[in-house]
C-alpha positions as a Markdown table, in Angstrom:
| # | Residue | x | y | z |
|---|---|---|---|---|
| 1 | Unk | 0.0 | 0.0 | 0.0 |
| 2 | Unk | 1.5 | 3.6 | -1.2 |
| 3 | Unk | 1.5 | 6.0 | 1.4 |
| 4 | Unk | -1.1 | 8.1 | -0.3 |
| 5 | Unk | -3.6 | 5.0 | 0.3 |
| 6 | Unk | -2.4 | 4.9 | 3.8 |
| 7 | Unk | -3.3 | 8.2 | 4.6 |
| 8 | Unk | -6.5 | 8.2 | 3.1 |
| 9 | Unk | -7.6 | 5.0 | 4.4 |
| 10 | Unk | -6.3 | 6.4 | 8.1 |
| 11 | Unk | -8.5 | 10.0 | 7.2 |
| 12 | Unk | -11.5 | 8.0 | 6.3 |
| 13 | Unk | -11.2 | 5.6 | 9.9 |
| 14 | Unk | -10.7 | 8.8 | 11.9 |
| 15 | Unk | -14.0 | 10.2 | 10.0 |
| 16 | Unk | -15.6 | 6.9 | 10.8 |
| 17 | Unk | -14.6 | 7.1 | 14.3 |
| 18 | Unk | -15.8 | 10.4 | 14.8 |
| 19 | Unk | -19.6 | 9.7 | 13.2 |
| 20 | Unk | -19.7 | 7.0 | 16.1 |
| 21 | Unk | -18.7 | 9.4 | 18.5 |
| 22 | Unk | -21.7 | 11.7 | 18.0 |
| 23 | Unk | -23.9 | 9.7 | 20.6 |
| 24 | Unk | -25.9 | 6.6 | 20.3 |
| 25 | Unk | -28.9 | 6.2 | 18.7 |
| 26 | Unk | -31.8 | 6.1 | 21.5 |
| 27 | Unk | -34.4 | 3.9 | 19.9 |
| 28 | Unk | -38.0 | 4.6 | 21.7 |
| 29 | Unk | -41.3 | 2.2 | 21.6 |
| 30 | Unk | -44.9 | 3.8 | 20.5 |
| 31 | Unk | -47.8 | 2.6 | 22.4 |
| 32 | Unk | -51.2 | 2.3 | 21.8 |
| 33 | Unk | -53.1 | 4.9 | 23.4 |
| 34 | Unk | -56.7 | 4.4 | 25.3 |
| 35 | Unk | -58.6 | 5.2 | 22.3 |
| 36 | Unk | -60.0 | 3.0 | 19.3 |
| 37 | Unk | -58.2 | 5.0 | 16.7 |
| 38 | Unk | -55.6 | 2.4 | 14.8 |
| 39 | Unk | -55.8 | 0.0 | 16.8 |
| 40 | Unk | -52.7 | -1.6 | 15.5 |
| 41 | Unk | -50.5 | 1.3 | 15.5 |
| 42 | Unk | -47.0 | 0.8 | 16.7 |
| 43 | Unk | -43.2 | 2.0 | 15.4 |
| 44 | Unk | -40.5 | 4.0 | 17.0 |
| 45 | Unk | -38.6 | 6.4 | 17.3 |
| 46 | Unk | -34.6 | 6.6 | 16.6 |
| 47 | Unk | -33.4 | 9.7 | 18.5 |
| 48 | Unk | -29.5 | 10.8 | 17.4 |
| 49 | Unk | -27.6 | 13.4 | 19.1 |
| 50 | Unk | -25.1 | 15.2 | 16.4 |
| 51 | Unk | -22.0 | 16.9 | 16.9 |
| 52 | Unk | -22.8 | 20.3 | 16.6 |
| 53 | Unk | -25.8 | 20.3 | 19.2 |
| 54 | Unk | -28.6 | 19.2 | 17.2 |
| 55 | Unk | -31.1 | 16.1 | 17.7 |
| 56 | Unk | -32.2 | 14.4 | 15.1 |
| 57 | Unk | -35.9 | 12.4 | 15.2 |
| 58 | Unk | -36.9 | 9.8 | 12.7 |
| 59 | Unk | -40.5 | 8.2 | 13.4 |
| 60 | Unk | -40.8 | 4.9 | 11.6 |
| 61 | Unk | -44.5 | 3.9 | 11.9 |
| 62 | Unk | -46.6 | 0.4 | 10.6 |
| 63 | Unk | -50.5 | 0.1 | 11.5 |
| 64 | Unk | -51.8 | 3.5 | 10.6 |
| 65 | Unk | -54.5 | 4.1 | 8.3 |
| 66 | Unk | -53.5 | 3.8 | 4.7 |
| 67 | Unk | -53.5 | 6.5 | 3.0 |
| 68 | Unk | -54.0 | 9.0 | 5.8 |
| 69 | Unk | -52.3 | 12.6 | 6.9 |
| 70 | Unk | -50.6 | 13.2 | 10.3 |
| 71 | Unk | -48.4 | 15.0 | 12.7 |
| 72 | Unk | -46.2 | 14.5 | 15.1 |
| 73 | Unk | -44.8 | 16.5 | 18.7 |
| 74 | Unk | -42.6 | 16.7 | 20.6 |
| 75 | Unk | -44.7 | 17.9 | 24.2 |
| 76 | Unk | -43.2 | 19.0 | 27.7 |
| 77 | Unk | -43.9 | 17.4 | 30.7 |
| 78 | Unk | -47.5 | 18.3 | 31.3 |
| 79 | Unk | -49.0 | 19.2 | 34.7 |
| 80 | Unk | -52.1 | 16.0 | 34.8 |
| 81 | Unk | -49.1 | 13.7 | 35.5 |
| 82 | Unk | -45.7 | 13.2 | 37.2 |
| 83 | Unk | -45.2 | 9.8 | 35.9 |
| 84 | Unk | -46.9 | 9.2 | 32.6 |
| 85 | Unk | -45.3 | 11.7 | 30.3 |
| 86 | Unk | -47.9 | 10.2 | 27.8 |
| 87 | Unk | -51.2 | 11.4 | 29.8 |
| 88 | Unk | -49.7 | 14.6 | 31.4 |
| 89 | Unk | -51.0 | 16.4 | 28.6 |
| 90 | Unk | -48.5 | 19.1 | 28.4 |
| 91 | Unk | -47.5 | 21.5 | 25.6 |
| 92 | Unk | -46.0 | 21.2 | 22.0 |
| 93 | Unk | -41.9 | 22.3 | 22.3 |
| 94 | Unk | -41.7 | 21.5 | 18.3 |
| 95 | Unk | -43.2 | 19.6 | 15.6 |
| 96 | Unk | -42.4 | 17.6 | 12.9 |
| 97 | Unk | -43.3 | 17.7 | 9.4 |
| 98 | Unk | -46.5 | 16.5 | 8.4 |
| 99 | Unk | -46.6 | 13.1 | 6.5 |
| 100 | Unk | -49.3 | 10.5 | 4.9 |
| 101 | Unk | -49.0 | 6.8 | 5.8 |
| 102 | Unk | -49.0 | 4.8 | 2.5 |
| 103 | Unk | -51.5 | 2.7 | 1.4 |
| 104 | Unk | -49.9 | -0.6 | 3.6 |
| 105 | Unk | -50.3 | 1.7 | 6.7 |
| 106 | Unk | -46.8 | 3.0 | 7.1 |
| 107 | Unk | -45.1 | 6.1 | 7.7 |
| 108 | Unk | -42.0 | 8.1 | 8.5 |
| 109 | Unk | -40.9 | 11.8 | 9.2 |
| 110 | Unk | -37.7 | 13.1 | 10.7 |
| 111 | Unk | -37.1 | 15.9 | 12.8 |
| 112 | Unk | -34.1 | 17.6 | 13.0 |
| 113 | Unk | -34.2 | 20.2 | 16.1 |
| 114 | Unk | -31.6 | 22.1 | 18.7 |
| 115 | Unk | -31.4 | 20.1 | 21.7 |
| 116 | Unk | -32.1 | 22.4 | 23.5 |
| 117 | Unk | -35.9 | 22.7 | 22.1 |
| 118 | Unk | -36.1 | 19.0 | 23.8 |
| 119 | Unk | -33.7 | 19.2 | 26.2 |
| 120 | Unk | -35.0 | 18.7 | 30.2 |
| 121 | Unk | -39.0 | 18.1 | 30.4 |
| 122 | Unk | -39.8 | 19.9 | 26.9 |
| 123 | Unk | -39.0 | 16.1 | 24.8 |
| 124 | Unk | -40.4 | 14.3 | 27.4 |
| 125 | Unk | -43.2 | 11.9 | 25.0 |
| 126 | Unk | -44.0 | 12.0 | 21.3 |
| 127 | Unk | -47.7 | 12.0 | 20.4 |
| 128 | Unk | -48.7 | 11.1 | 16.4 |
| 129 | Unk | -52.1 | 12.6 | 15.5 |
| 130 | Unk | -54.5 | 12.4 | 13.0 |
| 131 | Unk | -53.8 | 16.1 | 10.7 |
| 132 | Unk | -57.4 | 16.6 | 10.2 |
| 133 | Unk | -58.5 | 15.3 | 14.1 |
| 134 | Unk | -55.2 | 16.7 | 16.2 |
| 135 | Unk | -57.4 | 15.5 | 19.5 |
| 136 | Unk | -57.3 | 12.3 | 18.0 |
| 137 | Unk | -54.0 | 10.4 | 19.4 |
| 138 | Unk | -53.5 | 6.8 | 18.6 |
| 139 | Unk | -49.8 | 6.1 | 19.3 |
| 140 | Unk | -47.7 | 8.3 | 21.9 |
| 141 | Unk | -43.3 | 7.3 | 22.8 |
| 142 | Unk | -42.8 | 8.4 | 26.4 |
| 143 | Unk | -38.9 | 9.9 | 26.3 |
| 144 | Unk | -38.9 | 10.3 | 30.2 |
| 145 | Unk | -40.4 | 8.4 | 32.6 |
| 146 | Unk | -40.3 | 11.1 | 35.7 |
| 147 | Unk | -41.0 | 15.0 | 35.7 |
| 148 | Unk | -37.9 | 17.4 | 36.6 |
């Protein structure tokens, strides 16, 4: 191996090296909320903390309704609950861009957002809505289990 080849294969390891530094992935489970909207819903969601501060969010969904539009939060810690970020009911810190689940019932959108817009009890669960029903919630992914 030329030393040319040497060097670029140890530049391209370092770069390597330095993607896996940027955090582990954080893979959350949806659950099914208490309501008869798809009842089948499920997915998760693969949270990645960059290098230069920034989150990024992919929501990979399966057992939505085909063919339908929704959206997806990011809520604070609300005040109905201490423990179930899910029904505590709190406030949107940031959305993500709408998307339609396909005709099989899938879907997928991906955030990318400042940490800090998430950071302490503002990410603390993801609700998915219907876009034309936003009180309608079937799936929610609790990121912290406890307020504060």
């Amino acid at each position: 191996m030329n030393t040319r080849n040497l060097g670029l294969s140890v530049l391209l390891l370092s770069l390597l090296s330095g993607c896996m530094m940027m955090g582990q992935p954080r893979n959350l489970a949806f659950r099914h909320n208490p309501v008869t909207a798809d009842p089948n819903a499920a997915g998760s969601a693969r949270v990645t903390t960059m290098t230069d501060g920034m989150v990024q969010t992919t929501l990979v969904l399966t057992g939505l309704t085909p063919n339908k539009a929704y959206i997806a939060h990011y809520h604070a810690f609300g005040p109905a609950s201490n423990t179930d970020p899910c029904a505590s009911n709190g406030p949107v810190s940031v959305g993500f861009p709408s998307f339609t689940s396909d005709a099989s019932g899938n879907g997928t959108t991906t955030l990318m957002t400042e940490a800090a817009k998430i950071a302490g009890d503002a990410g603390a669960y993801i609700n998915v809505h219907y876009a034309d029903a936003p009180a309608v919630v079937p799936i929610c992914a609790p990121v912290k289990t406890t307020k504060g």
